[in-house]
DOMI-902442 format. One record per residue: residue in three letters; residue number from 1; y, z, x of N, C-alpha, C in turn. Coordinates in nm, 3 decimals, decimal comma. Layout:
BEGIN
  aa   i    n.yy    n.zz    n.xx   ca.yy   ca.zz   ca.xx    c.yy    c.zz    c.xx
 ala NUM       Y       Z       X       Y       Z       X       Y       Z       X
...
***
This chain:
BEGIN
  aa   i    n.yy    n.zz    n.xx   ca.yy   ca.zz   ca.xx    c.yy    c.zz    c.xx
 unk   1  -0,118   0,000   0,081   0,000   0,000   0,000   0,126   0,000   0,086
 unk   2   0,137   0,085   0,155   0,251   0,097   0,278   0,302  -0,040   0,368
 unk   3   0,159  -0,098   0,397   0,144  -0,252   0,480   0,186  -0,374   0,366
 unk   4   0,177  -0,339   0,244   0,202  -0,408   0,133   0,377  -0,407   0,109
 unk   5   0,412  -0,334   0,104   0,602  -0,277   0,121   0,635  -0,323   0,204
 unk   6   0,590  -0,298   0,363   0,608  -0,294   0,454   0,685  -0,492   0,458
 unk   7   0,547  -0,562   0,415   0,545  -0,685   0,438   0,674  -0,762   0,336
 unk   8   0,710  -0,693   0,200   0,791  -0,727   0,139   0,912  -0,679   0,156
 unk   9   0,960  -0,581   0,279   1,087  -0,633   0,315   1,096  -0,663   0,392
 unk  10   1,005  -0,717   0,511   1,025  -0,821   0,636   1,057  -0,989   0,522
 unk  11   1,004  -1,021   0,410   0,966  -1,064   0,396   1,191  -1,085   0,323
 unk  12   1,199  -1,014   0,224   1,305  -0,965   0,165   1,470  -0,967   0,309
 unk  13   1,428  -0,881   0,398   1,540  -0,885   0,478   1,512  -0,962   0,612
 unk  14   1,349  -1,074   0,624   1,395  -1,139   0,730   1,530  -1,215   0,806
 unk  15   1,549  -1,310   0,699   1,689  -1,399   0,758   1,791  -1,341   0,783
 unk  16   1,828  -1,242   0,737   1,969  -1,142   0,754   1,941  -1,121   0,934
 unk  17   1,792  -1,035   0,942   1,788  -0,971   1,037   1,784  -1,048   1,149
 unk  18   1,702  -1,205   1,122   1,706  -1,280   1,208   1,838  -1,336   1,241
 unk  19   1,922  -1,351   1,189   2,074  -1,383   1,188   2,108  -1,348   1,308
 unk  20   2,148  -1,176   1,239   2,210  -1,120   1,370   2,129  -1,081   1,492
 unk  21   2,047  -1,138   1,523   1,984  -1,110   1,665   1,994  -1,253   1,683
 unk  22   2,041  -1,345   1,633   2,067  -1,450   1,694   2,183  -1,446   1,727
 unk  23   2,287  -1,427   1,636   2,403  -1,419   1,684   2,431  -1,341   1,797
 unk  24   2,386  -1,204   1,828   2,420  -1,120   1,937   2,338  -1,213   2,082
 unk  25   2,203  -1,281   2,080   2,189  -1,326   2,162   2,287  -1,495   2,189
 unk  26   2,340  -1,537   2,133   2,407  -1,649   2,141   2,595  -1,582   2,216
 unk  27   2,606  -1,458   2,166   2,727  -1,382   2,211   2,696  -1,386   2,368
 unk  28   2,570  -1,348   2,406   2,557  -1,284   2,530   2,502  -1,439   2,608
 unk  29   2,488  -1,562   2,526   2,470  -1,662   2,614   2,565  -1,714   2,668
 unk  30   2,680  -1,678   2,595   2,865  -1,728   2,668   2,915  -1,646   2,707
 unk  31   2,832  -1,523   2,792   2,880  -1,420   2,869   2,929  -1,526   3,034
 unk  32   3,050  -1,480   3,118   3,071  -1,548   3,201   2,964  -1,578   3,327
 unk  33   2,918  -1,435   3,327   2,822  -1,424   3,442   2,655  -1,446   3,442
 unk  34   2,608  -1,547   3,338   2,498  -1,590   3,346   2,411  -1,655   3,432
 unk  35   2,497  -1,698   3,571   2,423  -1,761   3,657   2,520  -1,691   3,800
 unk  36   2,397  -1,695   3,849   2,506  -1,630   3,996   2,611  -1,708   4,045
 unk  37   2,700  -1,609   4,051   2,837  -1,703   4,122   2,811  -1,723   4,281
 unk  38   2,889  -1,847   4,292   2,849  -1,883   4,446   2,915  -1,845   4,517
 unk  39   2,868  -1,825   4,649   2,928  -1,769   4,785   3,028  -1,878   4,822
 unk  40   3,146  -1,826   4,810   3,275  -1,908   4,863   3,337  -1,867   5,014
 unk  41   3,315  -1,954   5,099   3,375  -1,851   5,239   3,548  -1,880   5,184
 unk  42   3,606  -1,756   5,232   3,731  -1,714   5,237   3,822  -1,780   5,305
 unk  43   3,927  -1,851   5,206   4,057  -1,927   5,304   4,181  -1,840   5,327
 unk  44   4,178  -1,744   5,306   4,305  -1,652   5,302   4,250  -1,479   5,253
 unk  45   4,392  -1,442   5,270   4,380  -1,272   5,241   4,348  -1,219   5,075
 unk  46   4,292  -1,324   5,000   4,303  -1,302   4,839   4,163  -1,366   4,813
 unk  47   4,128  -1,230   4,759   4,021  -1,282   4,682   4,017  -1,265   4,519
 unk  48   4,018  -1,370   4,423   4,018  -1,305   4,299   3,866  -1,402   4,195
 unk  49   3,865  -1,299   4,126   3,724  -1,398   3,948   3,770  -1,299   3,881
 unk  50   3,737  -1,330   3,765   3,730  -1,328   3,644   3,737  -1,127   3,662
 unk  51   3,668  -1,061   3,668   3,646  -0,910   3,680   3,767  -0,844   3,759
 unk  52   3,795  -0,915   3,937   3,880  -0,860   4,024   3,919  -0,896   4,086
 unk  53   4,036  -0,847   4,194   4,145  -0,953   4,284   4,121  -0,821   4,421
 unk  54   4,113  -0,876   4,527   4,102  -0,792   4,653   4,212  -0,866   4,732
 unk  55   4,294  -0,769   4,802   4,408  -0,859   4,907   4,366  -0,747   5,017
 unk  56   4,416  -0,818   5,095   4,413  -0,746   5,260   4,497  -0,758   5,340
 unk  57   4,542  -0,690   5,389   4,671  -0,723   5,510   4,617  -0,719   5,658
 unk  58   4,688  -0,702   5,752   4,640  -0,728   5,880   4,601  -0,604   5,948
 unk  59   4,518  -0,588   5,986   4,459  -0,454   6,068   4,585  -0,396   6,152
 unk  60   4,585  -0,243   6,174   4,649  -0,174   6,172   4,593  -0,102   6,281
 unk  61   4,631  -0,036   6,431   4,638   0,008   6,531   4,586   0,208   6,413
 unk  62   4,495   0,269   6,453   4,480   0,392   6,406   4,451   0,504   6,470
 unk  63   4,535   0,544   6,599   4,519   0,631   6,701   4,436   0,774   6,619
 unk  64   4,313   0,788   6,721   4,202   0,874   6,720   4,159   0,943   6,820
 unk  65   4,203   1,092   6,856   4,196   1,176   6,969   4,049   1,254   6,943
 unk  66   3,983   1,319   7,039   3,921   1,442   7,014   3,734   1,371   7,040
 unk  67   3,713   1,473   6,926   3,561   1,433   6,886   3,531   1,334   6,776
 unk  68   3,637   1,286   6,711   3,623   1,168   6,611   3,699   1,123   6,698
 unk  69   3,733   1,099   6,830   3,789   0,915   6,850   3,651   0,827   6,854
 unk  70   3,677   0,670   6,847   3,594   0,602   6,872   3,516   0,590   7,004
 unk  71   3,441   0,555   6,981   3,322   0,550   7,145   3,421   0,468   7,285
 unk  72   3,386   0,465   7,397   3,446   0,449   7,493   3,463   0,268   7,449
 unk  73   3,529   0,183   7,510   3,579   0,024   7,458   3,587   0,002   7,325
 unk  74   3,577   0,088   7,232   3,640   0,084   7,089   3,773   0,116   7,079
 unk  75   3,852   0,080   6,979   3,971   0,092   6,882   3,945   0,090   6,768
 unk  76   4,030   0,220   6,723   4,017   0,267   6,582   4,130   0,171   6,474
 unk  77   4,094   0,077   6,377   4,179  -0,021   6,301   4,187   0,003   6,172
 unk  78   4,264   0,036   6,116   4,326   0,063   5,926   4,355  -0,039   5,899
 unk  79   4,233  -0,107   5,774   4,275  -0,269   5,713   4,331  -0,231   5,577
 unk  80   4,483  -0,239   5,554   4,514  -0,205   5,418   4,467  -0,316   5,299
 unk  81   4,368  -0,190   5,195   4,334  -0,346   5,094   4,414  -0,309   4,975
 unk  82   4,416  -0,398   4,868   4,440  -0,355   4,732   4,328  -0,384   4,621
 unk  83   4,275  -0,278   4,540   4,153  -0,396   4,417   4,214  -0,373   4,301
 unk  84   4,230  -0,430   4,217   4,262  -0,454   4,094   4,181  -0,497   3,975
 unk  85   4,134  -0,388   3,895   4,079  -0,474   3,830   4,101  -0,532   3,712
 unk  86   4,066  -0,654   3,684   4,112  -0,757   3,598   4,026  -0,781   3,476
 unk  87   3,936  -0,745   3,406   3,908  -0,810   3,340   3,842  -0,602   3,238
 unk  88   3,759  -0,640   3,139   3,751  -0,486   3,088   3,665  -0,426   3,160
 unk  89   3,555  -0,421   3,274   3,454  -0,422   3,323   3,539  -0,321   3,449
 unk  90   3,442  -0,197   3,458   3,523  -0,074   3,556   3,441  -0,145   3,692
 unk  91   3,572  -0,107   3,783   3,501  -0,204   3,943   3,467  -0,052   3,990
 unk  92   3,359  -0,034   4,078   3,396   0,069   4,154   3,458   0,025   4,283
 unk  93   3,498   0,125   4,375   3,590   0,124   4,483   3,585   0,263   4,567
 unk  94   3,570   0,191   4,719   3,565   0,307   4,765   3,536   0,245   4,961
 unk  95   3,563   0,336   5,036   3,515   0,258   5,213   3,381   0,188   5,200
 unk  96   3,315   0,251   5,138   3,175   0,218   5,228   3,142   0,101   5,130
 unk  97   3,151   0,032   5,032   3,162  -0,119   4,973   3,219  -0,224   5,083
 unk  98   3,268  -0,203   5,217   3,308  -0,289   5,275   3,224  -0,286   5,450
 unk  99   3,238  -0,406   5,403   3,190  -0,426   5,556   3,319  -0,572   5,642
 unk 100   3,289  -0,558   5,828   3,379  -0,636   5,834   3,284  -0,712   5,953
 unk 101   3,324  -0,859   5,934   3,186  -0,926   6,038   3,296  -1,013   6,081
 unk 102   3,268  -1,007   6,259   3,402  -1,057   6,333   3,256  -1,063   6,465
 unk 103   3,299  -1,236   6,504   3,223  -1,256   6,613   3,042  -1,260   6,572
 unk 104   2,996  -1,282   6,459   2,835  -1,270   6,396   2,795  -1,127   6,374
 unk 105   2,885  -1,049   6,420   2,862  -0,927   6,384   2,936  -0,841   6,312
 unk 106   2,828  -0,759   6,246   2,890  -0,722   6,109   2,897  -0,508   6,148
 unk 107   3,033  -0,432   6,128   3,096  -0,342   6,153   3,101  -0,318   5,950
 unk 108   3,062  -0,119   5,986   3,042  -0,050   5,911   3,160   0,018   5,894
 unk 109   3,219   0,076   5,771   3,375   0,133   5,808   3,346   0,284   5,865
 unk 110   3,445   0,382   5,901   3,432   0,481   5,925   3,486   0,586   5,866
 unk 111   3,490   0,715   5,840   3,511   0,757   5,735   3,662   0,869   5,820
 unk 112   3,645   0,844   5,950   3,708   0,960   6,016   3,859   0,859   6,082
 unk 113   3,990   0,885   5,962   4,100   0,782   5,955   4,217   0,850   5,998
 unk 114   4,308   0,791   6,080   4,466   0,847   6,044   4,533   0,816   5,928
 unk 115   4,454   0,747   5,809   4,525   0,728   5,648   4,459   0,816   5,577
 unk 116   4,477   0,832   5,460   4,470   0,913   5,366   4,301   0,859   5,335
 unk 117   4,235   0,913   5,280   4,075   0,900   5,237   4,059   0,816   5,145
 unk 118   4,014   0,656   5,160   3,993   0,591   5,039   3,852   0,637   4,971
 unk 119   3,898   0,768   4,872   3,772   0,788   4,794   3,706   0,682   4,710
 unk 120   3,576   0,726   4,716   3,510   0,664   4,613   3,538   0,709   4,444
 unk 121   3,561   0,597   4,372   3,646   0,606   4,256   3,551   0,466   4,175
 unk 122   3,576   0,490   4,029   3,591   0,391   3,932   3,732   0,330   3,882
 unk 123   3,750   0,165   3,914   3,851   0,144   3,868   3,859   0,120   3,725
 unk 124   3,923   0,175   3,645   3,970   0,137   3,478   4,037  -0,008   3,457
 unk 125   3,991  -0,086   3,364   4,038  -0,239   3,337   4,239  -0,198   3,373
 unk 126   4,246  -0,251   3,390   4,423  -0,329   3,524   4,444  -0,267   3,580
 unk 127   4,359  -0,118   3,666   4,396  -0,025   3,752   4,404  -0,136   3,856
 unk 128   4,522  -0,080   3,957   4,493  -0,124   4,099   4,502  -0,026   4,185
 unk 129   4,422   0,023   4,290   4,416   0,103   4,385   4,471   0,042   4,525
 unk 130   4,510   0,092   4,604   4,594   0,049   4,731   4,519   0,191   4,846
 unk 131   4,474   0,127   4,904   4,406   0,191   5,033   4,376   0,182   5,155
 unk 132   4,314   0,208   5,245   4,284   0,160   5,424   4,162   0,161   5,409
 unk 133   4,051   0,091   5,474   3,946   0,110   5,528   3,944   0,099   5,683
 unk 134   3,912   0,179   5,735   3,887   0,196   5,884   3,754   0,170   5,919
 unk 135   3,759   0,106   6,060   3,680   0,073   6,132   3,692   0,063   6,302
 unk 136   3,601   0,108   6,330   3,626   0,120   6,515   3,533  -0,014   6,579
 unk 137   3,610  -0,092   6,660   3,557  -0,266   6,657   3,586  -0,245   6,852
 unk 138   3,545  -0,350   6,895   3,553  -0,387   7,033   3,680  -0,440   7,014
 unk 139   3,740  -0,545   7,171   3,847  -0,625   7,118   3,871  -0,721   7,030
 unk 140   3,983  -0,727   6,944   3,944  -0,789   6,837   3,974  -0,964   6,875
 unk 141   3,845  -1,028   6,783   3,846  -1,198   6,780   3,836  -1,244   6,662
 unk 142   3,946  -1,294   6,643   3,929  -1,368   6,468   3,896  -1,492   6,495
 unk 143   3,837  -1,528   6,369   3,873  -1,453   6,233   3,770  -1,320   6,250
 unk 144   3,855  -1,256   6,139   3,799  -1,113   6,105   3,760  -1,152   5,936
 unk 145   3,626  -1,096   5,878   3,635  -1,119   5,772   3,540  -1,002   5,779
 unk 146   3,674  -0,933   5,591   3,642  -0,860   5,517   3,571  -0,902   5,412
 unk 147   3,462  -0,795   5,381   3,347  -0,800   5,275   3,362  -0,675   5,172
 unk 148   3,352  -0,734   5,077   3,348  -0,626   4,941   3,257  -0,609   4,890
 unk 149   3,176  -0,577   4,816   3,025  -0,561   4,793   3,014  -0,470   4,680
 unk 150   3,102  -0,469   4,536   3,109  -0,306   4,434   2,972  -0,394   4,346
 unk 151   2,889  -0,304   4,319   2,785  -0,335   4,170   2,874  -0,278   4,040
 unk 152   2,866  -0,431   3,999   2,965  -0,459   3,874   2,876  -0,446   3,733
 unk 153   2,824  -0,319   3,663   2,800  -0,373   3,553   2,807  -0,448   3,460
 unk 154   2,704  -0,588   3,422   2,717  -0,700   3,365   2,725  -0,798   3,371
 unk 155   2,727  -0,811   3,553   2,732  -0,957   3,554   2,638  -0,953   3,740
 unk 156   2,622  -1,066   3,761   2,557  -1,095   3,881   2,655  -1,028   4,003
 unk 157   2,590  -1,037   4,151   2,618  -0,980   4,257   2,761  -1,019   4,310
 unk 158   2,826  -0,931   4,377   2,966  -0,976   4,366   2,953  -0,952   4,539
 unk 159   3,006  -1,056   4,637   3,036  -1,049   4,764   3,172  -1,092   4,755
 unk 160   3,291  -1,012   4,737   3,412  -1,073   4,738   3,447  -1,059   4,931
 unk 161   3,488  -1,192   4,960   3,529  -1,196   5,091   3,658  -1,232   5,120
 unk 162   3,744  -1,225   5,203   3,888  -1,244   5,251   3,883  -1,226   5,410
 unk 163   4,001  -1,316   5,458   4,032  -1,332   5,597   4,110  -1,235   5,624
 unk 164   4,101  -1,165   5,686   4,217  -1,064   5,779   4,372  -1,143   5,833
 unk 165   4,453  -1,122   5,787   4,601  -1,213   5,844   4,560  -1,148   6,016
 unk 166   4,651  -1,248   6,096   4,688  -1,150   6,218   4,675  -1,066   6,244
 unk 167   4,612  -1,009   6,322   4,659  -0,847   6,348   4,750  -0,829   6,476
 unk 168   4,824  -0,753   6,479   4,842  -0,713   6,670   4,810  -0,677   6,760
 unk 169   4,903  -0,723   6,879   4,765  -0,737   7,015   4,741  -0,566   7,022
 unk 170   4,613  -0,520   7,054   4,571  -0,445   7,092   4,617  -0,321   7,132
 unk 171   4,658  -0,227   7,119   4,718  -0,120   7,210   4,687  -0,085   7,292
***
């Protein structure tokens, strides 16, 4: 009797129900990020899609005394970035999302800065955050390229990359 009911309102509220699970899957087929976005190498200090915009300015001299200076032929460098995010989708943000690969090799940031601490944070849709990431590098050879790397709920893998402007000679 139950399997008998049962069958007369699949039977009663199929098409409705089938409707909207079509519709919600047809919503989510014109989602932007259905296919991975491609790796674009970087022509400049701006990176922006649809979610976020990353800028970078030119590395920054970051004098480091003591037991946090950098290892002996290192210099300590503050790359000021900005992220913004653009679209409703929260970016996270924070040092360790970046990496910087100069010469085939790729430099981890460091957490021990003469700037203020770019914490790890969630950005809110049009927040923009303004920060340094530090890193202790040999002498520097550009290009320098910065890597962004936040897991974006909702859409495929995000490698946002940008060129480092100039920096100055060395101290």
């Amino acid at each position: 009797m139950a399997s008998g009911g049962l069958k007369l309102m699949v039977a009663l509220l199929g098409p409705s129900v089938f409707s909207a699970c079509d519709s919600t899957r047809s919503s989510q087929a014109e989602a932007h990020y259905d296919v991975e976005l491609p790796v674009v190498e970087p022509q400049g200090p701006v990176y922006q899609d649809a979610d976020l915009e990353l800028k970078a300015g030119p590395a920054v001299p970051c004098p480091a005394v003591g037991v946090l200076a950098p290892q002996a032929g290192q210099t300590r460098w503050a790359v000021p970035v900005s992220i913004t995010a653009r679209s409703q989708r929260h970016i996270p943000g924070g040092a360790m999302l970046f990496s910087l690969l100069m010469d085939s090799q790729f430099y981890r940031p460091v957490l021990s800065s003469c700037k203020p601490t770019f914490a790890a944070r969630q950005l809110n849709p049009g927040e923009t955050v303004n920060a340094h990431v530090v890193f202790d590098l040999p002498p520097l050879t550009p290009p320098l390229k910065l890597i962004f790397e936040p897991f974006i709920i909702g859409r495929q893998a995000v490698k946002a990359q940008v060129l480092l402007p100039s920096s100055p000679v060395q101290p």
